[in-house]
Phi, psi and omega in degrees: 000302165327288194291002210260303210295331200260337192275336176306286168323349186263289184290332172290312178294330183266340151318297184297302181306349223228281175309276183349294190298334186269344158232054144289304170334302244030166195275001192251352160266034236234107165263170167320319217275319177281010153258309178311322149336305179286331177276338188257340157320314182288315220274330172303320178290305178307319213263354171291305208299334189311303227273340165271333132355284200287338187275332185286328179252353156306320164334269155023286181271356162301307187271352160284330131004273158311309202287283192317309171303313198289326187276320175271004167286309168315319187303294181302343183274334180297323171275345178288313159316325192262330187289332194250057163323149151276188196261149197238155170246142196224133181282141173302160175241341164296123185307185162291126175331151166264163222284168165238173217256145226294141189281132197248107213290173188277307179317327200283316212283329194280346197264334171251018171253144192297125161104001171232170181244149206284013185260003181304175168298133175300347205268124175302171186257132155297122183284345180268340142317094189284143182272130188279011203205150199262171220266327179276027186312144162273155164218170185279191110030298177235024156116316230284172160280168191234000000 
């Protein structure tokens, strides 16, 4: 449909450049030479207007081109931006934690509670381990169990 309309419209224009031109002439004086004249004048008129037709959509697709680059320089600097932030400082609204109380090595803390001796493990006791054995164990001589 489009294109049945553009050839129509193609043939109107060079019928009418053609008529125009030929009675100009007038007609009872009308040789080979003024129509071919008429004729090439309409054809001439078609290939400007086609040609400016066609330069308006290479314009067209240049700049939508352009537009499509210009919109991914922009894209890229907008990411460029958000991937390298600076740093921001922000004041806290919390007090400050309170300080926590002085850390005690494990070996020292085991050496002040009664009843153990200081060459044992440096290693805290599970708490969730049961002991197979009570802290009064008899042991021998040279510390093992008996």
């Amino acid at each position: 449909m489009r294109v049945a309309v553009l050839v129509y419209g193609v043939l109107y224009v060079v019928i009418e450049v053609v008529g125009y031109q030929l009675e100009q002439v007038s007609w009872p004086e009308i040789t080979p030479l003024d129509v071919a004249t008429a004729l090439t004048n309409a054809f001439l008129t078609v290939a400007v207007l086609v040609a400016v037709l066609v330069g308006i959509d290479v314009a067209g697709h240049r700049w939508r081109r352009h537009l499509r680059a210009v919109a991914l320089e922009r894209a890229r600097l907008a990411l460029d931006a958000w991937t390298s932030p600076e740093s921001l400082t922000v004041q806290a609204w919390r007090p400050e934690p309170r300080a926590l109380p002085a850390a005690v090595p494990p070996a020292a803390a085991r050496s002040a509670q009664a009843g153990h001796t200081p060459g044992r493990s440096a290693y805290a006791s599970n708490a969730y381990a049961r002991q197979a054995w009570s802290e009064d164990a008899v042991r021998d001589a040279s510390g093992r169990l008996l």
